[in-house]
C-alpha positions in Angstrom: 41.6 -6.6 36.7 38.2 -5.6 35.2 35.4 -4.4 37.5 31.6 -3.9 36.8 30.2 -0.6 36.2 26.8 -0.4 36.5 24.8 2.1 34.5 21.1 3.4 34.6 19.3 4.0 31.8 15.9 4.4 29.5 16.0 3.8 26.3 13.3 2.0 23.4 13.9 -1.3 22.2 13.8 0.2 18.6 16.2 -2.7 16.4 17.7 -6.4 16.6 19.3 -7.7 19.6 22.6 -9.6 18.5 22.4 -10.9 22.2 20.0 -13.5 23.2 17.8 -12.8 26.2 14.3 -12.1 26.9 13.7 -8.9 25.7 10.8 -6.4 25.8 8.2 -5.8 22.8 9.5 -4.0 19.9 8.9 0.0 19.9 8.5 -0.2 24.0 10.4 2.3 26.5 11.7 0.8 29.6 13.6 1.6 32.5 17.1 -0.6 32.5 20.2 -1.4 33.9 22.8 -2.3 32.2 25.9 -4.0 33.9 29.4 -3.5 32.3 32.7 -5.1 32.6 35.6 -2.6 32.3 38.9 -1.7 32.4 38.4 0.8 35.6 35.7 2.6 37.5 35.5 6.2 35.0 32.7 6.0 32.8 33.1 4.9 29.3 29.4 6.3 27.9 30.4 5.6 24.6 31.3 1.6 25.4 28.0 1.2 27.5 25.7 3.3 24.9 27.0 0.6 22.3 26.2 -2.5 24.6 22.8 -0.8 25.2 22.5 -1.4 21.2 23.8 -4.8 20.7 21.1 -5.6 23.6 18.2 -3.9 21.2 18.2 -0.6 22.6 17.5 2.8 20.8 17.4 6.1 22.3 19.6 5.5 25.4 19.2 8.7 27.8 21.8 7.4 30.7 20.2 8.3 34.1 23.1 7.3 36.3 26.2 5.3 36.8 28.4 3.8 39.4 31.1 0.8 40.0 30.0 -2.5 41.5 32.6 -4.0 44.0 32.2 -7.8 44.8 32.2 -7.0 48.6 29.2 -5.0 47.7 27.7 -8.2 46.7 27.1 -9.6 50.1 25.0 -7.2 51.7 21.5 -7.6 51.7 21.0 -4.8 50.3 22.4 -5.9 46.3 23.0 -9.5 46.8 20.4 -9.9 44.4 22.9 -8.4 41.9 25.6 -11.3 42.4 24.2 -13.5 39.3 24.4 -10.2 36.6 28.0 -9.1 38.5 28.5 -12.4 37.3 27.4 -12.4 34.2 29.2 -9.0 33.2 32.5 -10.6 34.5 32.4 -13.6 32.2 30.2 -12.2 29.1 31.4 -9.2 29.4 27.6 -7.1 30.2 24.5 -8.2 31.3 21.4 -5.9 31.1 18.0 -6.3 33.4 14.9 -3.9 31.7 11.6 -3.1 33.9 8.5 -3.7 32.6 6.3 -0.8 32.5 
């Protein structure tokens, strides 16, 4: 069974998302997180760093990484992370950028 990876990152939003979302202004540097759906919990840089570019982003300098367990989910702490868990599972990423 797949599990989410979760991997920080900044990188500009430098070229055409191919996935719809609310994204930043063109040519802007942000702060990110990009949540992954993958086969296990070793990093696959090379997967993510592609998502990152289907989502808009240029420049991707990762600045950490980590799995996402569902029992995570329920403390306080990341519940706020159950909807893009979520999202990752059935879309197969989902990506939240901070505005600067």
């Amino acid at each position: 069974m797949p599990i989410v990876a979760v991997y920080g990152f900044t990188g500009t939003f430098d070229r055409e998302p191919s996935h719809a979302y609310e994204h930043p202004v063109p040519g802007a540097t942000h702060q990110c997180m990009l949540f992954l759906s993958q086969a296990d919990e070793a990093p696959v840089e090379d997967l993510a760093r592609a998502e990152c570019e289907r989502y808009g982003f240029g420049s991707v300098t990762f600045t950490g990484f980590g799995p996402l367990g569902a029992e995570v989910l329920e403390s306080e702490q990341f519940r706020g992370f159950a909807g893009l868990w979520q999202e990752a599972m059935r879309e197969g990423s989902a990506l939240v950028f901070y505005p600067n």
